[in-house]
Each structure stands twice: as C-alpha cells, then as structure tokens.
Phi, psi and omega in degrees: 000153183207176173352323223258330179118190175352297194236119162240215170262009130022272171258065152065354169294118160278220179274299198266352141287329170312310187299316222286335202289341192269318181286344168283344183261026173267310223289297176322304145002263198302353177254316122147042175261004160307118163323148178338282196303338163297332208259127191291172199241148168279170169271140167279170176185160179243133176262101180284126137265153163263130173290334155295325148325077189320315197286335182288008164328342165304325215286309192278325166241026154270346180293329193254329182276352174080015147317329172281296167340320152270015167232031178080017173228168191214117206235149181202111174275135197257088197274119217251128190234040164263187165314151175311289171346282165314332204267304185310306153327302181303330160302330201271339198265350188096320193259054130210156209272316163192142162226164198263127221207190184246132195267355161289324161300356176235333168333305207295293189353287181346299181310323190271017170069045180280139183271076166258132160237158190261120187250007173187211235170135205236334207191158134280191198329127174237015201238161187199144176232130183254126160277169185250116193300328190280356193255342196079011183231117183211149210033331175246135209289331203285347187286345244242357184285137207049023173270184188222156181207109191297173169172157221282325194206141154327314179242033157309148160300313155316305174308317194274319164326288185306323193287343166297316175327289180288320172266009142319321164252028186095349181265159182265089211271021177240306180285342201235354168226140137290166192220116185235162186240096174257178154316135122012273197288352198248024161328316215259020173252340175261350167289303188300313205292315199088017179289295169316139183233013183188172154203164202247143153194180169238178174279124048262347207290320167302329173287331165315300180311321198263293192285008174257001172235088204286145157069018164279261196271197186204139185288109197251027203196148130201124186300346203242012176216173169059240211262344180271321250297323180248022158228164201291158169237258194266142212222143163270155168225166205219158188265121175318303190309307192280329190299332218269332188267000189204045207290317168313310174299321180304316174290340165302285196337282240286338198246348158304315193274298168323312178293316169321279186297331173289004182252007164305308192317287189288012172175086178277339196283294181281355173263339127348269178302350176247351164253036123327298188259035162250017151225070135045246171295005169264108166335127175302292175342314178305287189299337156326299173309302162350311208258345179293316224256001158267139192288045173318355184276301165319089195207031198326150150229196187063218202282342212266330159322290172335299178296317155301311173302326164310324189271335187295308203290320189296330179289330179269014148307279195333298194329323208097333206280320157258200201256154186312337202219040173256113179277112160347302198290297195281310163317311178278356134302332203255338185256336185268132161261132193251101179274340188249017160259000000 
C-alpha cells in the first residue's frame, strides 16, 4: 500500500484515469445524483405575509417561479392575518424568520423597540385618496378641509400616509379633517349615506369601491406617483436575532424578492394569473391592472433603504406619529440593515 491508499499507480492505475475517475464523480455531483446528505441542504425559513394583500405578489412568485429555491431556501409562507404589531412581534419572538408589511405599519412599533430589522423592500407606493364629486371635493387636497374621510382603521397605513400628506399641504389633519372608521368593504355605502366626503385606502379594496360606483369619485392622492412614486411601501423585516446570526440566508430572501418584484415589473399580466388563486374573489384582469400599475421596479435595500427609511421617520415626526425627540437619522441606522454588501 503506499501514499495513494488500496489502489494506486501502482496497481495499474495511471495519473491521468485517476484525474478522468474524479471529474465523472464531480460530473455526478453537479447532476445531483449524489445522496442527500452530500449536497448542501437549503434553509427552511418561515416567511409571514398577507395573502390579501394583492401588492405583496412578489412573495408568492418567487416561491413558484423558484427564486427562494435559487437562492438556497426552502421557504414556508405563513399567511398572516393579525396586526402589524402582532406579525413584528412574531418576528422579534422567532416565530418567523422574516416577514413582509407596510412600511407606514411599521415606523411607530419600530420605534418602541421590537428586535426587527427592516433588510429590502418589495414596491412603492400602493395607497389612495378619493373625493366624493357631490361633496365638491376635487381635485385639490385643501377642498378636503372640514370634510370627514373614511378609512378602514385609525391607525391605517392610509390614515398615516394622508395625514402626512395633508399636512404638507397646510391642513391640520386632526383639526381641520375628521377621520371616521368603517369596515373596509361598506366605505362607498357611508359615502352613498353622505356621512364620508372622501376616502383613504389602498388597493384592490378602493379600486373594488370605484368600480362598483363608475364617476362617484376623483383622485385627490396616489403614493405611487409626485414625491412618493419612488419610495417604499411594503418592506421585508427580518427577526434581528436571525438577521445578526444568519446575515447570509438573510440577503439570499432579499435577493429572491428583488428578483421577484422585477419580474412583477416585466409581467404584471402572467404574475397576475399566479396570485389568482391565492386570492379568489378577485378577477384576473383587475389584478392584472393593478399590478401594472405599481412601482416593482422600485425595491431598495442597503444603504438606499436606509435613506428611505429615514426620510419615512422624519415625515412621521413632523405628522406627531413619532415622538418629537425621536432622531431620524439615528432611527434609520438602527432599524434598517444592509445584508448585501
């Protein structure tokens, strides 16, 4: 026996079948005909998202176009139908790994100190404000003073969005607008009532609202066009504990999901037919529109992430929604993370 081990060159082998016998088992290898266990194993991870949510449509098809799969994950979607609150807790707590939210739903938590970090990004703007034409409030956001303006919840992302909005534009979105609270779906039945002279939502439930009432109302808002056009809506968050201990897995999500929403961008028409049937009640053709009609191209991470969020925080200073002797700057450094450089 000598250096090479049983069989050398010796025993009749030469050099160069020894080389051709090591590139047929790499060729096996690379063919994946190896046991498992030789073969690196993907990360399970749990992803939270809402399957309601239309706009979060990156989520689903990177899971079917196989982008988590090319980037080494083995992803199991958690379709999350609680509070913002809640779903960051369940991050900050472990039980998902990272999930996907609305970046107005998520500032104040942030602020209170969920071990969250925000690592991508998925879309711009998805939120809108509608007048009621019969109310007189059109075209300019200043008609909307002493109106009442429905909206799904107080602490919507729409309610927080607008109030920023409005007071940008000189109105006093607490004193100088009421904010009354219906169910979602029954907005254009308190519009019909005349209690509402407007509404704040996002999409499909306003676009739902506007086509079952044609020429009730006119667009006095939309996050996806004039200074927001280009900045995030819904953000990955990453459970801090997992970002600091697994900065690699994190940045494959981040870079599954980029891939993702670009291919929203380049084929709203077949990304369309694949989150159909995880939403149902929706016409393919709507969401088709829908989805065109969102910035997917528009998905920052890093440092450009960072910058956004900062500029999020400072407008929701200015707003009151965070506290006054909360620093922009020092908040977005402390919640945003840059996994790919």
């Amino acid at each position: 026996m000598d250096e090479f081990g049983p069989v050398g060159i010796h025993d009749g082998l030469s050099r160069r079948q020894l080389l051709a016998s090591a590139a047929v088992a790499g060729g096996v290898a690379a063919a994946g005909l190896l046991p498992a266990q030789v073969r690196s194993q993907p990360r399970k991870i749990t992803l939270a998202w809402s399957q309601a949510s239309f706009c979060q449509v990156p989520v689903p098809i990177a899971l079917e176009r196989g982008f988590f799969e090319k980037n080494g994950l083995q992803v199991e979607m958690l379709n999350w139908g609680g509070s913002a609150d809640q779903l960051l807790e369940a991050l900050a707590t472990g039980k998902a790994e990272v999930g996907v939210g609305l970046i107005h739903r998520w500032v104040k938590p942030l602020e209170a100190g969920l071990d969250v970090k925000l690592v991508g990004s998925v879309h711009g703007g998805c939120l809108r404000l509608v007048g009621v034409k019969a109310a007189g409030v059109t075209g300019d956001v200043r008609s909307l003073k002493g109106k009442v303006i429905g909206v799904a919840d107080l602490n919507s992302p729409a309610k927080q969005f607008y109030g920023i909005h409005l007071a940008k534009k000189g109105l006093d979105p607490e004193k100088d607008i009421e904010w009354r609270v219906y169910p979602a779906d029954l907005l254009d039945v308190a519009v019909k009532k005349g209690e509402i002279h407007a509404i704040a939502d996002g999409d499909p439930n306003l676009f739902l609202i506007e086509k079952r009432n044609p020429g009730v109302f006119a667009e006095l808002g939309n996050s996806a066009t004039g200074e927001y056009a280009e900045k995030i809506c819904c953000v990955l968050g990453a459970s801090g504990k997992f970002a600091r201990a697994e900065r690699k897995h994190v940045a494959s999500v981040v870079r599954a999901l980029a891939e993702a929403s670009l291919f929203v961008a380049d084929n709203p028409n077949e990304s369309a037919r694949i989150f159909a049937k995880y939403t149902p009640k929706f016409e393919v053709q709507d969401l088709q529109r829908l989805l065109a009609e969102l910035t997917y191209k528009h998905h920052p991470a890093g440092g450009n992430l960072r910058d956004e969020v900062r500029d999020f925080a400072a407008d929701f200073r200015s707003a009151g929604i965070l506290k006054k002797s909360t620093d922009p700057v020092r908040f977005a450094n402390h919640v945003a993370l840059d996994v790919l450089s």
